[in-house]
N, C-alpha and C positions, 0 to 999 in steps of 0.2 A: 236688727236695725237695717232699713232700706235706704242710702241716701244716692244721690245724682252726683258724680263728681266725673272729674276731666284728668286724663293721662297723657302727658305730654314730656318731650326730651329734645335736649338741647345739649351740644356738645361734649356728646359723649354719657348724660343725666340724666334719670328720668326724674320724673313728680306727679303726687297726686296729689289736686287740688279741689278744692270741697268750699262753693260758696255757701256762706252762712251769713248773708247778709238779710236776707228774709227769714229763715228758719236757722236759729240758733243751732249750733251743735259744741257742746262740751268736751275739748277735746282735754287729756290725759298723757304724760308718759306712758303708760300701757297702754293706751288706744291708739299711739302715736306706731309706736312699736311693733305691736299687734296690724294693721293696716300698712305699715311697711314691710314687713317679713314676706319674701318672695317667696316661699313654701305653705305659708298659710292664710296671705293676707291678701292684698294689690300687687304691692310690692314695688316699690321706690327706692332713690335716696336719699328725695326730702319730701315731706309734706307739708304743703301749703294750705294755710285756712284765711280765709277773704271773712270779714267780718263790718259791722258799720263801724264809723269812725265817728266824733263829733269837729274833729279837726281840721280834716282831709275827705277825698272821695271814699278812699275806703284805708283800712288796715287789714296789715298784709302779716300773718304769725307764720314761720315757720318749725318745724320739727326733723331732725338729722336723723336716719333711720334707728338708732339705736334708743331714739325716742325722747330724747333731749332738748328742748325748744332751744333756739339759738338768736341772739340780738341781732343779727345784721347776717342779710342773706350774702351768700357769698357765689352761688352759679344757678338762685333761680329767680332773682331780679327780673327779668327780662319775660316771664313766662306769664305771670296776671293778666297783661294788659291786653293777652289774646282772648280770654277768658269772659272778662268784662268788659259788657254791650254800654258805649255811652254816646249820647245819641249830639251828633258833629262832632268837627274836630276840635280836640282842643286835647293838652298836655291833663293826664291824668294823676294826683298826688296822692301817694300812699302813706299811711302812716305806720310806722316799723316800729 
């Protein structure tokens, strides 16, 4: 599997983030997992996947590196909206 994803850190965190709002991607506890392991993967300590939303601009899933998606981000909030190109300004709303 070839995909284009973004690695970024913020206070002390890192994250790999994987837009899948064009080309889908299926993401997994073990793929979650697997992609975070810093001996054979990317390596983070969470993973973020950008998806379309019908609600919001976008949704925003997260993954804690032991591979567990988690309801409500908790230190990588702040990391999307460097990610996602939206064209003027205006307040971007993600759906969690």
């Amino acid at each position: 599997m070839t995909r284009t994803f973004h690695k970024m850190h913020g206070l002390g965190n890192d994250f790999v983030i994987f837009d899948a709002r064009e080309e889908p991607l299926a993401m997994d506890e073990p793929l979650a997992r697997a992609i975070s392991d810093r001996k054979t993967g990317i390596g983070c300590d969470q993973l973020i996947l950008l998806e379309k939303s019908s609600v919001a601009d976008l949704r925003m899933r997260i993954w804690n590196h032991d591979g567990i998606e988690v309801d409500r981000p908790l230190i990588a909030g702040e990391r999307p909206g460097e990610v996602v190109d939206f064209p003027g300004p205006r307040a971007v709303a993600l759906g969690l």
